[in-house]
N, C-alpha and C positions, 0 to 999 in steps of 0.2 A: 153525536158530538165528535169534531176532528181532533185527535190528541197528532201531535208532534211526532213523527216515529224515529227512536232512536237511533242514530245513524252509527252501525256496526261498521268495521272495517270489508272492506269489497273481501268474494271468495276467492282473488286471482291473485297473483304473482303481479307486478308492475311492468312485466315482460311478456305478457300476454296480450296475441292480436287480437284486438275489437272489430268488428264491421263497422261497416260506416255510420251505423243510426249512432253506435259507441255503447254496445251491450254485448256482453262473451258471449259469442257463440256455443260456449261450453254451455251456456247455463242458461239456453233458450227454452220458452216452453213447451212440454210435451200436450198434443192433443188433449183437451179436455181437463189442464192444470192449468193450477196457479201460480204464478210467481214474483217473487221482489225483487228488483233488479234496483242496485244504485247504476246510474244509466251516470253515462261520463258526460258532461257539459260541463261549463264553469258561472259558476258553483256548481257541484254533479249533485242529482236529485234523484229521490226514492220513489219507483215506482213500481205496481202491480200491474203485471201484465196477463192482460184475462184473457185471453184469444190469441191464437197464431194469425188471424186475418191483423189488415192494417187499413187506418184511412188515409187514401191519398190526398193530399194539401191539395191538389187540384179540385178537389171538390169545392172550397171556399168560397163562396159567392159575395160574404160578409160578416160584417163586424156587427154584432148585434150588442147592445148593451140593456141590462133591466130596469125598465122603465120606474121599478120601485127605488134604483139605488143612483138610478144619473145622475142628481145631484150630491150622494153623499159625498165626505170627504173624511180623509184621517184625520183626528184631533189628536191622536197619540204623537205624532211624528214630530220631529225640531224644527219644521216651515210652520209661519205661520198663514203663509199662502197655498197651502194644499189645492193642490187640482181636485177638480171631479172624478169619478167613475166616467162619467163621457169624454172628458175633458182626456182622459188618460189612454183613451180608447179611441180620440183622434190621433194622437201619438201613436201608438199601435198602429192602426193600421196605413198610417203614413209608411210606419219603419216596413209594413210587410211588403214593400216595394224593392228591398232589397233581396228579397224569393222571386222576384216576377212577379208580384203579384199584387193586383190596383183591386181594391175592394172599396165600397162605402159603407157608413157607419150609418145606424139606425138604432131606433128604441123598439123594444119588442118588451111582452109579455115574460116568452120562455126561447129556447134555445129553439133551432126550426133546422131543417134539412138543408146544410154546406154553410153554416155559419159557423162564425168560432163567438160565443154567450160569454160576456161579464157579467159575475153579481157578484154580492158580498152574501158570504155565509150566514147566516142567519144566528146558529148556531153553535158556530164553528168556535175552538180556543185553540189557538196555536200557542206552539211553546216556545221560550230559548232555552241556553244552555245550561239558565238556574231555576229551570222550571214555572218562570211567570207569563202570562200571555203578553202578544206581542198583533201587534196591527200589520208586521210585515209578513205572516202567512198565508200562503194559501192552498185549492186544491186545484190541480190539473187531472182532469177528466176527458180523454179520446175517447168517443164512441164510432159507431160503423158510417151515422151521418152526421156528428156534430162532434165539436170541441169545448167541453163548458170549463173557463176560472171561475172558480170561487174564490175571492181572497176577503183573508180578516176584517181588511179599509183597501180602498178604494187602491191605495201604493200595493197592498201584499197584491190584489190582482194585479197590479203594473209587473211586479217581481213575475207572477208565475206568465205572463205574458215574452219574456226574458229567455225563459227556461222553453217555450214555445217554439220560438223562433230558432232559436240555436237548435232545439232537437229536430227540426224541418231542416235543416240546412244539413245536420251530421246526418240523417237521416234518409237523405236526396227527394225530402219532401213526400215521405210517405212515413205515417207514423202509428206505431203498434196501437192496439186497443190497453185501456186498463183506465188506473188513476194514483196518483203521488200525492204525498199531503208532501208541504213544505215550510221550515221556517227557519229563520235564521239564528244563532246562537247568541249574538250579541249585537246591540241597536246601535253604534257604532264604528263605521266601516269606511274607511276612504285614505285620503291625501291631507298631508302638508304640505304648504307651499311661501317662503320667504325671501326678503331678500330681493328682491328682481319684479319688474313690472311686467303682469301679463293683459296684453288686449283683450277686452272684452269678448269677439270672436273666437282667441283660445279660450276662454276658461270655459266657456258655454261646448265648446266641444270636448274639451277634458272633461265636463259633467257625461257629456252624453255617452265618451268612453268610460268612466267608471261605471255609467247607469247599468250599461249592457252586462258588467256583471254583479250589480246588484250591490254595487258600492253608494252608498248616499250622504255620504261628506265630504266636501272639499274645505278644508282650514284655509283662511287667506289671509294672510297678513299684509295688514292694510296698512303700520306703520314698522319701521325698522330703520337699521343703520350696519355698517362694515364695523367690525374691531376699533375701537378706538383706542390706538398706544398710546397710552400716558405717558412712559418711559418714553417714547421716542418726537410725541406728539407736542408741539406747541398748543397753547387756546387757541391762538389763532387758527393752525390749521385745525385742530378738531373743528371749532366753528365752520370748517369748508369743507370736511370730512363728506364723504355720501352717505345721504341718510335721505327719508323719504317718507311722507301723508300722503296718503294715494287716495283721500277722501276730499274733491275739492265742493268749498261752501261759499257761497255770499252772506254767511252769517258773520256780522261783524265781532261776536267774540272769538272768532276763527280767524279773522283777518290777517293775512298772510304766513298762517301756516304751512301750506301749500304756494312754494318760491314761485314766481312766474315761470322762471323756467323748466319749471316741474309740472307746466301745466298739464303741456301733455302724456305726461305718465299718471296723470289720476283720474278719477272715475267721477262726473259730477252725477247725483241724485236720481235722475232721469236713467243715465247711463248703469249704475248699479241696481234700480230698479229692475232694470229690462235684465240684466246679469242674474240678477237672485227667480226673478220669475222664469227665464229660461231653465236655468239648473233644475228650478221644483218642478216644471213641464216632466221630469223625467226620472225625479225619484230622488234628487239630489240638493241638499241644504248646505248653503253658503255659512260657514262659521266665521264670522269676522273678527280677527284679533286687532286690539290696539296697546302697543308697547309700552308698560310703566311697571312700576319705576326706573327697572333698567332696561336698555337698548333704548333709551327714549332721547338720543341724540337731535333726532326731527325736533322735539319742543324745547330745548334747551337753544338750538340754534335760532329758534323763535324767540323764544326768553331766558338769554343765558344765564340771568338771577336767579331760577329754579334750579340750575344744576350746580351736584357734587365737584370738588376739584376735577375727578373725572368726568367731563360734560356728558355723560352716557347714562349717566343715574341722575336722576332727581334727587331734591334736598328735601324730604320730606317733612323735616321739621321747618321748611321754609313757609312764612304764613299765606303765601296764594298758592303753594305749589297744589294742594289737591281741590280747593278750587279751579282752580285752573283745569286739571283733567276732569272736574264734574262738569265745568263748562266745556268743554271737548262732548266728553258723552250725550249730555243733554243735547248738545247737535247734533249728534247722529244715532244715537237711538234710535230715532226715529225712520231711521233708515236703511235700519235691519230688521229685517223679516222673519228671523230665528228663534227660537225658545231662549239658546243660549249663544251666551257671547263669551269670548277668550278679552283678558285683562292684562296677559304675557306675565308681570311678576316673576320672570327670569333674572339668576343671576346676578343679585345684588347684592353691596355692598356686606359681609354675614356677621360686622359688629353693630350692625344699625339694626339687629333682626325685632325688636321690639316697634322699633317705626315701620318695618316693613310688614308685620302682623297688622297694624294698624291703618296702615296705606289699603292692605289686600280689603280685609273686614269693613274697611268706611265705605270703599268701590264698593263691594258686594253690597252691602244693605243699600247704596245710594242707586246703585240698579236698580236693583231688586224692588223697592218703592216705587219707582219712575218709570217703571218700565214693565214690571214682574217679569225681567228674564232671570236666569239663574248664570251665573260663569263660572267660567274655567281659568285654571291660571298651570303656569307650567311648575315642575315638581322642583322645587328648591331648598335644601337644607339651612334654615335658618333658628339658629340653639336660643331659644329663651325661658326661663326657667319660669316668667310671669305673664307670656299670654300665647295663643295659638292661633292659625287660621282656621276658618271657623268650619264646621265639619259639614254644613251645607254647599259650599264650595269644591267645587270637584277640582282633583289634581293628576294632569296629566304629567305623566314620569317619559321623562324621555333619556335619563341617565345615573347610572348607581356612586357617582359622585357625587349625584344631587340630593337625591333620593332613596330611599329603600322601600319602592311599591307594597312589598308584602308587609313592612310595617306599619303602612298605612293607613293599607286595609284591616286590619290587624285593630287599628286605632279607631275605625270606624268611617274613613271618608272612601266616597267612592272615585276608580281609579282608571285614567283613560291610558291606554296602552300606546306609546310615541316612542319604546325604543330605541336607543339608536343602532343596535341589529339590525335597522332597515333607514337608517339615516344616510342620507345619502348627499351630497355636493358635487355641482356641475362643475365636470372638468379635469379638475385638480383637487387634492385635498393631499396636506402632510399625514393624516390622522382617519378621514373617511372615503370610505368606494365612489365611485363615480355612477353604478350600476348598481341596482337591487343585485341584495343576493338569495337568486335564486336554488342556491343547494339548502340554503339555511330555510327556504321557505318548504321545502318538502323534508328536512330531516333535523329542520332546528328546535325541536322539544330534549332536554337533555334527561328526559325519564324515556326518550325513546321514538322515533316515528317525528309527524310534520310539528309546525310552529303554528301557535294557535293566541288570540287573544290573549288569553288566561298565563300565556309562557314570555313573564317578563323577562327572568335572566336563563338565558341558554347556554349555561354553564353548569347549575346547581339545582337540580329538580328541585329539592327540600325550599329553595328561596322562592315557590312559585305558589299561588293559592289554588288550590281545587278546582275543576275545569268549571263547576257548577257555581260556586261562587259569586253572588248577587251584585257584589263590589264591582266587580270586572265590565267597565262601561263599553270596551271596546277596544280597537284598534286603527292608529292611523300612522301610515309611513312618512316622515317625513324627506324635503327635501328645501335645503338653503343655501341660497346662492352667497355663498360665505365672500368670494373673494372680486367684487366689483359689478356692478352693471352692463362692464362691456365682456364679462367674461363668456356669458354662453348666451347663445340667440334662444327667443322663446320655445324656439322646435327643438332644440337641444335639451331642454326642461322634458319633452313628453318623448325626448328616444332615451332618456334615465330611466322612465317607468316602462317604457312600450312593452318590451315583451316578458316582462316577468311582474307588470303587477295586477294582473290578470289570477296566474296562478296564486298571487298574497289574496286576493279576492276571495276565492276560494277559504283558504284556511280563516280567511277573519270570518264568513260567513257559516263558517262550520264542515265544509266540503270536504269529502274522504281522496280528492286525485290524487293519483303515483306522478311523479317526471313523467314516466313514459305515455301515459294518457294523456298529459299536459301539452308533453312534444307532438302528439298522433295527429291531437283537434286545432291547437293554437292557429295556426296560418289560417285554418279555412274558416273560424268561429272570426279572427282579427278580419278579414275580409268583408265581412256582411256587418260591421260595426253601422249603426244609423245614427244619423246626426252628425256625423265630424268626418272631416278627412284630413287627419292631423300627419297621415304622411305625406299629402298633398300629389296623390296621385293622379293620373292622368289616362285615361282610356286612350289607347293606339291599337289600330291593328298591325301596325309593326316596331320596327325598333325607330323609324320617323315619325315624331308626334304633330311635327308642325313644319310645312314647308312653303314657305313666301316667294314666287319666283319675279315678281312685279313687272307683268308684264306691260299692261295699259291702267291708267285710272286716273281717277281726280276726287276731290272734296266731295264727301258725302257716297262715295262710291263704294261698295264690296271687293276686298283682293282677296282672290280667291287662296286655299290652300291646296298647295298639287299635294297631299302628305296621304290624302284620301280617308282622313277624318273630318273634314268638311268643317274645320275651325275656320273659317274664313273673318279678316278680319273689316276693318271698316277705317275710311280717309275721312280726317273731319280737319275743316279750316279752309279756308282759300289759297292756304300754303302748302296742303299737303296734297303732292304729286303723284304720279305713279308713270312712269315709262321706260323703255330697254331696258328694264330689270334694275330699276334702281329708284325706291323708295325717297322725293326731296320733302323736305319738311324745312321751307321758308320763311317762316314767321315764328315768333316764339311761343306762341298757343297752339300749331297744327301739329298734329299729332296721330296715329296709327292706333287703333284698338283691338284687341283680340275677344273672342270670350272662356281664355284661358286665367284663370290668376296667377299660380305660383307653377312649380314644380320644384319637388320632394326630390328626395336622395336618388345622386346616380343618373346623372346627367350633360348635357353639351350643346350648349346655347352659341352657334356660331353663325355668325356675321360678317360682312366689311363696313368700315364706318369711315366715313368722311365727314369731320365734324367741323365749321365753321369757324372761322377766329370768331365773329360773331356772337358767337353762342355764349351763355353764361356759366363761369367756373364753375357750378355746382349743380349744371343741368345733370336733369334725367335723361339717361339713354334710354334704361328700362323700367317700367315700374309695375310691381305690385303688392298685392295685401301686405305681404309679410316683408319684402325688400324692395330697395332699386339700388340700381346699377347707375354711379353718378360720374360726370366729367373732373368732378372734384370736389374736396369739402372747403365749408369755409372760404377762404384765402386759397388754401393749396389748390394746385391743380391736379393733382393723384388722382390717379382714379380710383372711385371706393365704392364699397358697397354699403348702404346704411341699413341696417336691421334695429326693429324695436329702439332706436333712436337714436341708437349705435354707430359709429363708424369704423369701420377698417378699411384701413388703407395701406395699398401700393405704393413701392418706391419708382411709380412709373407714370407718367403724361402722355395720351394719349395726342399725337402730332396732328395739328390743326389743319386744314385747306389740303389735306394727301387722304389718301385711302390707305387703310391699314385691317387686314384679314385678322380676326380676333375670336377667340371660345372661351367662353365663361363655362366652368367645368366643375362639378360637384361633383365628387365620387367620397362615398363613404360620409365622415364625418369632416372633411375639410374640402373644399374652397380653392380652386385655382383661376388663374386667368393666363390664358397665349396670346400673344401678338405678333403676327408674323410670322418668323420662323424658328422665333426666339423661343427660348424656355419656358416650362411652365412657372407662371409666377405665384406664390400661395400668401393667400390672406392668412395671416394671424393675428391674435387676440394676445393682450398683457394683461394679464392676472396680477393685480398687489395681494400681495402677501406679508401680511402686519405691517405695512406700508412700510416696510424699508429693503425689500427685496423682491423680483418680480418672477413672473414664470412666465414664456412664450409656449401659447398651446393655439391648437389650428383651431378653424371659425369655420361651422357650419352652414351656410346661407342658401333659402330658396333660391331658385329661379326667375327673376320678375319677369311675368309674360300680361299682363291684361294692359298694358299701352308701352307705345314706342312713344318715342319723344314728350312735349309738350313742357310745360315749366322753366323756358327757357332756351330749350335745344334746337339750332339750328343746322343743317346739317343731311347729310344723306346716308340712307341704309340699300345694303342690298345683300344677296343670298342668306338671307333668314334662315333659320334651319334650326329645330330642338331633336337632340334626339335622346334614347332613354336608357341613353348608356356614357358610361364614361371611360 
């Protein structure tokens, strides 16, 4: 039987050199001993090391999976789309591609010579931190010719496949004999996310970056809205306020919820499908929150007779308002794939608290009947002497104004860990960081040492429950785009978390790393991430990624790239030209393709452009995934860049029928543009701030590189050129 092993604090100092596999050298095995080593990865994992020999990952041949478990699946976990054991094991060894290494998956018996064996333990009870079993454990087992997971459910083998990869990569792909049991401390681990619409392509890659370290929630808030100032605010402007249903329906009790012009910031059916199945491919459950009774600006704007003077709250004693949100549910239910769903119950009104016990309690059983999910609602102090929310209902605390966690607990409900010690807002904030903070995350327990689940306030040991403690659901860091839609681009959203919530990974999953271990591995562990390339990097063998010299071509034809990365692009239309080095594009459909998309931070996209009076104000010069680069928005003729549906704009026009030498230049977290000989010009972003005072902060924007022209643009290019500096 696998029991759980207690995870002691490491023998070393936090200032002590690792080798590269990431185990002391002080405290390697002698001939013919045994040893336990917490081996540094993230989450860092316990293992016995029975031999000084090692297996070289070159041995691999394949992925073998146990023909008795291919089909199972976890039934513990919050999807209700669980992958297979196979299923999890084509994922696997897709990612081992990021070693070198191309293997096929197969069913076998038993483990066999240069395979790496899934199964599920038979026997096995993994533990958490309050000593109950748990479906996310497993065992990792190197022998001299094989590698066997054994996990609890089909996911704990995904986990120890996790801990596989990363110690082949710290390891240079050669990895000690022994075995490590593993389990996590607490079954919820991940992100929130508000406020701001993310494309389906990022969030399936923020899954895959959490997956890697064994993070398996992403929170997404599906409805929301900005502050709404009463003091300052007309109904009328509240009614135009930004606010936002990111869930679009053809069900007609939903009918125009979702504004037309909101269409494209929301998700239809089809689309969030594919979203929630992506995420579970890799270990990760979509939490879907929808906002009531407060921040519910979206349905009031739909039906202003359900809203409080404040259009942000519901009128609860209004007699369709919660009709109305059971019609809301009843729609989309159906369209969440989760155990549990978030209900919001933030922040409202706190002399109405007897309506709002009642609002929470009716949602909950009106689920819970229709559906048998369970929800969450966020932690809100509201004083009634004659009724309670109800203690099947979990409450997540994300502030000791709202809440007092440990009373809770104390009172008997269970309590998900949202902090705001790790709360965080893109950009700007009068009030929160812009950046995890990472000191807090290796020394914010205030009995001593890191921050952990269990450590809601980081001020008062005494205000904190037992590490062991059954109550304690979890932890997730939040992050809310408080101050407008155009405030930060969606890449800007994952460089708040990039390199510090890696290390929060860690401590939510129970992980003993120091800083300096953290500092040792981060870069090379971040590197071999699979499934996303959320910095939008770009392979060069030099500091030229892409160079266009156009020498000959026509329609349909290859331009080569002299950059000697062989990104060669392609002429499509009977207007797109190529001759004496200079790119025409004569019709408003001919267009230049690359098979580059973006580029990430730290960059210099230069050009000459000669664009057409012709041409349409709002053509694309450049476009891709994540931006393009326009002649102008709207009416204006500025030149802008649009992100996630965004504009920023230049106070500059690009001169029609002349050729004009131009760099589009990314360094760091802001945004420039040259033309000519002139200045750098920088994109900024305006921040409302309680809608009567603004903030100007710089705008991070990709690169658009996967087409030149098209949509309009007339006009010639010439000396193209990316390079990967700024």
């Amino acid at each position: 039987m696998h029991l759980r092993r207690l995870r002691l604090p490491p023998d070393i100092s936090s200032d002590v050199r690792h080798d590269s596999f990431g185990y002391n050298p002080r405290c390697c095995v002698c001939p013919g001993h045994t040893a336990g080593k917490t081996l540094v990865s993230i989450p860092t994992f316990d293992f016995n090391i029975s031999s000084t020999a090692h297996f070289p990952f070159a041995k691999v041949t394949r992925v073998l999976v146990d023909k008795r478990f291919q089909d199972a699946v976890d039934l513990n976990g919050k999807t209700l789309i669980p992958p297979t054991l196979l299923a999890f094991a084509k994922t696997f060894a897709t990612d081992l591609q990021v070693l070198g290494l191309h293997v096929p998956v197969q069913v076998a018996d038993s483990a066999q010579p240069g395979s790496i064996f899934l199964t599920i333990s038979p026997d096995g009870i993994f533990l958490d931190a309050a000593g109950r079993a748990t479906s996310e454990g497993y065992t990792l087992t190197v022998g001299t010719e094989d590698v066997v997971i054994a996990g609890a459910s089909p996911l704990g083998a995904f986990w120890g496949t996790r801990t596989l990869i990363q110690q082949a990569k710290l390891g240079s792909l050669s990895l000690p004999i022994g075995s490590g049991t593993d389990a996590p401390g607490w079954g919820t681990r991940g992100l929130d996310a508000g406020r701001h619409y993310y494309p389906p392509d990022f969030i399936t890659e923020i899954c895959a970056y959490l997956s890697f370290f064994k993070q398996n929630t992403f929170h997404l808030h599906l409805s929301d809205n900005l502050f709404n100032n009463v003091n300052i605010y007309s109904r009328e402007r509240s009614l135009d306020l930004y606010a936002a249903f990111r869930l679009n329906s053809d069900d007609l009790a939903v009918a125009g919820l979702v504004r037309s012009y909101r269409f494209n910031e929301s998700y239809t059916r089809e689309t969030f499908d594919d979203i929630q199945t992506s995420c579970a491919a890799r270990g990760v459950t979509i939490i879907p929150e929808l906002e009531a009774p407060g921040h519910a600006l979206v349905i009031t704007q739909w039906k202003p007779q359900l809203g409080l003077a404040d259009l942000s709250l519901l009128n609860i004693s209004e007699v369709d308002m919660i009709p109305t949100m059971q019609a809301i549910w009843s729609t989309f239910l159906p369209w969440f794939h989760s155990k549990t769903v978030h209900i919001g119950a933030d922040e409202y009104d706190s002399s109405l608290a007897n309506d709002y016990n009642l609002f929470v309690n009716t949602m909950s059983n009106f689920i819970e009947s229709s559906s048998g999910k369970d929800i969450r609602i966020w932690g809100t102090n509201e004083p009634s002497n004659t009724s309670s929310v109800s203690r099947n209902i979990t409450i997540q605390h994300w502030e000791f104004f709202e809440d007092n966690p440990f009373d809770l607990i104390k009172e008997g409900y269970n309590v998900l860990n949202a902090d705001d010690a790790f709360y965080i807002v893109g950009k700007w904030s009068g009030s929160y960081p812009q950046l995890l903070n990472i000191t807090r995350i290796f020394e914010g327990n205030p009995a001593g040492g890191a921050y952990a689940p269990y450590v809601f306030d980081t001020n008062n040991a005494t205000n904190n429950p037992p590490r062991d403690d059954p109550r304690v659901v979890g932890h997730i860091a939040a992050q809310w785009n408080d101050y407008g839609p155009n405030a930060t681009t969606v890449s800007e959203a994952y460089y708040a978390w990039r390199d510090a919530l890696p290390a929060l990974a860690d401590k939510q999953w129970g992980g003993v790393l120091t800083r300096a271990q953290y500092d040792a591995v981060f870069k090379d562990l971040h590197n071999i991430i699979p499934g996303q390339n959320l910095d939008r990097a770009i392979p060069s063998k030099t500091n030229v990624i892409l160079r266009y010299s156009f020498a000959t071509g026509h329609g349909g034809e290859t331009i080569p790239d002299s950059s000697g990365n062989m990104y060669d692009g392609t002429c499509h239309g009977s207007g797109c030209a190529v001759a004496a080095g200079v790119l025409s594009l004569s019709s408003p459909s001919s267009r230049l393709t690359t098979p580059l998309s973006s580029k990430g931070r730290n960059y210099t996209l230069s050009f000459s452009i000669n664009p057409s009076s012709k041409a349409s104000i709002g053509a694309p010069i450049f476009t891709g995934p994540d931006s393009a680069l326009v002649l102008g928005n709207g009416t204006l003729s500025n030149v802008a860049l649009i992100s996630a549906n965004q504009a920023y704009t230049l106070n500059y026009t690009l001169p029609r029928d002349v050729w004009t030498d131009v760099a589009l230049i990314g360094r760091g977290n802001a945004t420039f543009l040259r033309a000519g000989s002139g200045p750098e010009m920088e994109f900024l972003t305006i921040m409302g701030i309680d809608g009567d005072s603004f903030q100007w902060q710089p705008i991070a924007v990709e690169a658009p590189l996967a087409q030149v022209g098209g949509g309009g643009f007339i006009g010639s290019i010439a000396k193209l050129e990316l390079l990967a500096s700024a």
